[in-house]
C-alpha positions as CSV (number, residue, x, y, z in Angstrom):
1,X,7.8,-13.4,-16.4
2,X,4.8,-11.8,-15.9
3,X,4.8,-8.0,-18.3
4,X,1.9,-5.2,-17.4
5,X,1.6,-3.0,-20.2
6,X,-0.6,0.4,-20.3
7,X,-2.5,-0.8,-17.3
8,X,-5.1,1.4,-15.6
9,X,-7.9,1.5,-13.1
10,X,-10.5,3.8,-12.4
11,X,-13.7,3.6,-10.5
12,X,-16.9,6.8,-11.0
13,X,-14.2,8.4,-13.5
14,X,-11.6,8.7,-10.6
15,X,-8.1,7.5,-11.9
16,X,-6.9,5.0,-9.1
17,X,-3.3,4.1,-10.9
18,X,-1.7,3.6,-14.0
19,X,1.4,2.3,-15.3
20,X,3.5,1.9,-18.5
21,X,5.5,-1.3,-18.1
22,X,6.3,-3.4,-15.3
23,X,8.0,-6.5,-15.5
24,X,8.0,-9.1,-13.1
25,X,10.5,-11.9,-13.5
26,X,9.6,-15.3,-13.0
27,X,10.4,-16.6,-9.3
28,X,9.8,-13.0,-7.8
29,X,8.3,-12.5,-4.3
30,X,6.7,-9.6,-4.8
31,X,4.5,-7.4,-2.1
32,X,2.0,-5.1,-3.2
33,X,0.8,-1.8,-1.2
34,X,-1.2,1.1,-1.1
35,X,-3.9,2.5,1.4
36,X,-7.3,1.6,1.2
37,X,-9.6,1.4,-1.7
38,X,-5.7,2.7,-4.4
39,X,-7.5,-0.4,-6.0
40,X,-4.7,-3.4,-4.6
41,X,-7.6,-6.2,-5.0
42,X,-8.6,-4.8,-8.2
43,X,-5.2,-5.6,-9.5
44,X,-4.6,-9.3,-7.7
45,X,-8.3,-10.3,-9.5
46,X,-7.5,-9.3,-12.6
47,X,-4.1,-11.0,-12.6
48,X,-5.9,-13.7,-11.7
49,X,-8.3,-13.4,-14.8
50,X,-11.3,-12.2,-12.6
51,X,-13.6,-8.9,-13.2
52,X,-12.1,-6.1,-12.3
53,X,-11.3,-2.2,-12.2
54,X,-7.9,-2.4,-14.1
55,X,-7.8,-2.6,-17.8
56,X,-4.9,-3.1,-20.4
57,X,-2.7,-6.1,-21.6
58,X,-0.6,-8.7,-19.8
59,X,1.8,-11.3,-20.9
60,X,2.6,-14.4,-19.1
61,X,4.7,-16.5,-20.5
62,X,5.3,-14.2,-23.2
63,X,1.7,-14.9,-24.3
64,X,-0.1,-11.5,-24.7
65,X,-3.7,-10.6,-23.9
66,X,-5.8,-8.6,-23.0
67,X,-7.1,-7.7,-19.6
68,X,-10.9,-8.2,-19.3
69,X,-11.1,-9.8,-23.0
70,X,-9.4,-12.9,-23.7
71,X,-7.0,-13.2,-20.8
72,X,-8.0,-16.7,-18.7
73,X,-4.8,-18.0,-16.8
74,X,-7.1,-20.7,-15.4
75,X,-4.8,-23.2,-14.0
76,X,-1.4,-21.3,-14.6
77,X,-2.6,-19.0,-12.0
78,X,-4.1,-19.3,-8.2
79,X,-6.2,-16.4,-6.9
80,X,-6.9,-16.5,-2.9
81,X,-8.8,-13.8,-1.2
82,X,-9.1,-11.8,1.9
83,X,-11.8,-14.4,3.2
84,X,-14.0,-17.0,1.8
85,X,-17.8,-18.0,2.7
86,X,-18.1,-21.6,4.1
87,X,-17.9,-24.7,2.3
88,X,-20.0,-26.5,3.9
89,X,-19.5,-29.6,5.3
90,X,-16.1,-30.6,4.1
91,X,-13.3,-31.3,6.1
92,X,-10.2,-29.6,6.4
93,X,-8.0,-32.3,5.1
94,X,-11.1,-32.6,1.6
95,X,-10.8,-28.5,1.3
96,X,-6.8,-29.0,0.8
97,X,-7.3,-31.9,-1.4
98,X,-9.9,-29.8,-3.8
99,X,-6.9,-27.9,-4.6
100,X,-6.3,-30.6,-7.3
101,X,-9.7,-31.4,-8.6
102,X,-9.7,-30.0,-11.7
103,X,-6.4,-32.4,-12.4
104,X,-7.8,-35.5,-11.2
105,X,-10.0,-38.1,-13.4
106,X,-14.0,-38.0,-14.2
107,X,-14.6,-39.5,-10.6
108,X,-12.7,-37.3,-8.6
109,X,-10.6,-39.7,-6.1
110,X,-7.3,-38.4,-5.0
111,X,-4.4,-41.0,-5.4
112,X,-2.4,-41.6,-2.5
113,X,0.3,-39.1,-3.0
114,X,-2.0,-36.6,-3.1
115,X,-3.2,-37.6,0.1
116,X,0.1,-38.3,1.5
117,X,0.9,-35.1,0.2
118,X,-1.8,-33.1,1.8
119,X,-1.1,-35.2,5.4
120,X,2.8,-33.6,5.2
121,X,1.1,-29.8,4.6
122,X,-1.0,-30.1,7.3
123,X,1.7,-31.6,9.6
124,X,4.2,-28.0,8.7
125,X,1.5,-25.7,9.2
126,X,0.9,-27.9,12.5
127,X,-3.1,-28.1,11.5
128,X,-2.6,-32.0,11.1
129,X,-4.5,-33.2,14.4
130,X,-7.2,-30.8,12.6
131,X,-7.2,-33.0,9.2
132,X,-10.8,-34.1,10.0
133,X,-12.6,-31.0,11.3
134,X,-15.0,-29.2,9.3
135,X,-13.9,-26.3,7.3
136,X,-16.9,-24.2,8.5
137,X,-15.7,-24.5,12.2
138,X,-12.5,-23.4,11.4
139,X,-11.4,-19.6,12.7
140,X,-10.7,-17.0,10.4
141,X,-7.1,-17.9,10.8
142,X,-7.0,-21.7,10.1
143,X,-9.2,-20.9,7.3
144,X,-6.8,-18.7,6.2
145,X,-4.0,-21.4,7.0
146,X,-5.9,-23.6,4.5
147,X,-6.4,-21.3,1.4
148,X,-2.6,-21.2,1.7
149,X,-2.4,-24.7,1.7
150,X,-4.6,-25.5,-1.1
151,X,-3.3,-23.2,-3.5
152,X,0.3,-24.5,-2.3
153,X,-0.9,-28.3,-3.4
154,X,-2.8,-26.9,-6.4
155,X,1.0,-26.2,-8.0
156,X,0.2,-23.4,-10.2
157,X,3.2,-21.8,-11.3
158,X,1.6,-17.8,-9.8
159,X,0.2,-16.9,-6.8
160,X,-2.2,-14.3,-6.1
161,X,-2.8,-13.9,-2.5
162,X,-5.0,-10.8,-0.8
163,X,-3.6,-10.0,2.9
164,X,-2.1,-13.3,3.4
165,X,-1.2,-12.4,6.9
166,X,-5.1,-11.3,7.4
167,X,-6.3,-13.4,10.5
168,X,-3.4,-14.5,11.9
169,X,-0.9,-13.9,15.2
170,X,2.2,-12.2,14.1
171,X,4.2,-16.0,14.2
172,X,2.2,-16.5,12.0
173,X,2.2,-14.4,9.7
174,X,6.0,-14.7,9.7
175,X,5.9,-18.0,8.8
176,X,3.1,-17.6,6.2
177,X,5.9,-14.8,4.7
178,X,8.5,-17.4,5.4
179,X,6.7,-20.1,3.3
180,X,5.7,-17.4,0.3
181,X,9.5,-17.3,0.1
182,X,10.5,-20.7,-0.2
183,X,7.8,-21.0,-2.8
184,X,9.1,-18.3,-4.7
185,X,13.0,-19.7,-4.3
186,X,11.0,-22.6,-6.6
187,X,10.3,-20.7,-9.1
188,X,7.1,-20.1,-7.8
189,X,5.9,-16.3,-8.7
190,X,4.1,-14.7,-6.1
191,X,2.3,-12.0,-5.4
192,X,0.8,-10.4,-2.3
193,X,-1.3,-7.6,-0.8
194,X,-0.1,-6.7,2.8
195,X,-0.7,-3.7,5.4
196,X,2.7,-5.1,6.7
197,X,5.4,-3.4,4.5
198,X,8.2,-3.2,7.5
199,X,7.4,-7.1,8.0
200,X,7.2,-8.2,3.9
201,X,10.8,-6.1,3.3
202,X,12.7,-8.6,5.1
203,X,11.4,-11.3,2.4
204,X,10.1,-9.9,-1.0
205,X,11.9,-9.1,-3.8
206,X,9.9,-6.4,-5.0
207,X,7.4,-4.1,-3.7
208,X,4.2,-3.2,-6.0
209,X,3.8,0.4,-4.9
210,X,0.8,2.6,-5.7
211,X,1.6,6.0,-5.4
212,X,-0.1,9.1,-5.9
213,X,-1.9,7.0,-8.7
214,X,0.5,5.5,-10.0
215,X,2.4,1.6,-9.9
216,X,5.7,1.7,-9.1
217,X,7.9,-1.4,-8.8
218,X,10.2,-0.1,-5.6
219,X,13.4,-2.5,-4.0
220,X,12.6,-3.8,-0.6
221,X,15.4,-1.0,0.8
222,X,13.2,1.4,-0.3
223,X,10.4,0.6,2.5
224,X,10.9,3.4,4.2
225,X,9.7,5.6,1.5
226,X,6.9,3.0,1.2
227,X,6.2,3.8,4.9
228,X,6.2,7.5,4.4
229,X,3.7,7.3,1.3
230,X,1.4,5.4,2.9
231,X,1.5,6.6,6.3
């Protein structure tokens, strides 16, 4: 379970949200929304343990601490963003495998399950005649596609995703919902920003809302009131 507690952001002294409490139970697929700059980023980073906006406490795993202070999920928790600058040269099949580097021995060389592993990803997100390309070339999409897949292979027990669905055509961005769903039915906790409320209702099992500066945990049949706020 993940437990925010007195949270609030604020940017040039202008309150973006608060909240009290808001508990999120542990295998939740949970989408978060707002309009622009209500501070939804903010919020993903510092779950993630990143600098941010939003100060207060969080526990995770009943372990509490506080925001910007001593609060480093590290491993326990993915973070993946809107968009990432280039790698380099690195292929796509490498980026995926990273996912696990920090897990691996002092030289770094994936064992064949991890490889094997990686080979079934790429064949479900049907990137596997791609395995070899460079992560550079890839679209906006695939690179997308391959965050999603790296943090997926990385195994970390939460998921912090920024637009997911960012980049892509709208099958895909079913099946990347699709996906964050199975994940979650794993015991996976995830959490997502989306501009796609209508789309996300049909999966999550909460919705993060910010309203009128404030975060509100709403049930998915409550997306038309989502709708209305944000529209």
């Amino acid at each position: 379970m993940i437990e925010l507690i007195n949270i609030q952001s604020r940017t040039r002294n202008r309150l973006l949200f608060q909240a009290e409490n808001i508990a999120i139970p542990q295998g939740s697929l949970v989408a978060l929304v707002g309009k622009n700059g209500t501070g939804k980023s903010s919020l993903l980073k510092a779950l993630a343990g990143l600098d941010s906006l939003v100060h207060g406490e969080i526990a995770l795993r009943r372990r509490k601490s506080v925001l910007q202070t001593n609060y480093f999920p590290s491993e326990t928790v993915s973070y993946i963003p809107v968009k990432i600058n280039p790698f380099g040269a690195i292929s796509l099949l490498d980026f995926v495998l990273s996912g696990k580097s920090t897990k691996r021995n002092f030289l770094d060389i994936p064992t064949k399950q991890e490889i094997d592993e990686v080979h079934g990803l790429l064949e479900q997100f049907q990137m596997h005649h791609m395995a070899q390309d460079s992560f550079e070339q890839l679209s906006d999409g695939e690179q997308k596609l391959a965050l999603i897949m790296r943090s997926i292979h990385r195994d970390s027990e939460v998921l912090l995703l920024d637009e997911p669905e960012s980049f892509l055509d709208v099958g895909n961005r079913k099946m990347i919902f699709e996906w964050l769903q199975n994940l979650s039915k794993k015991g996976k906790t995830v959490i997502f920003s989306t501009h796609q409320p209508e789309l996300a209702a049909s999966f999550v099992d909460i919705f993060l809302s910010i309203e009128e500066n404030k975060l509100r945990a709403r049930h998915p049949e409550e997306v038309e009131r989502i709708l209305e706020v944000l529209s």
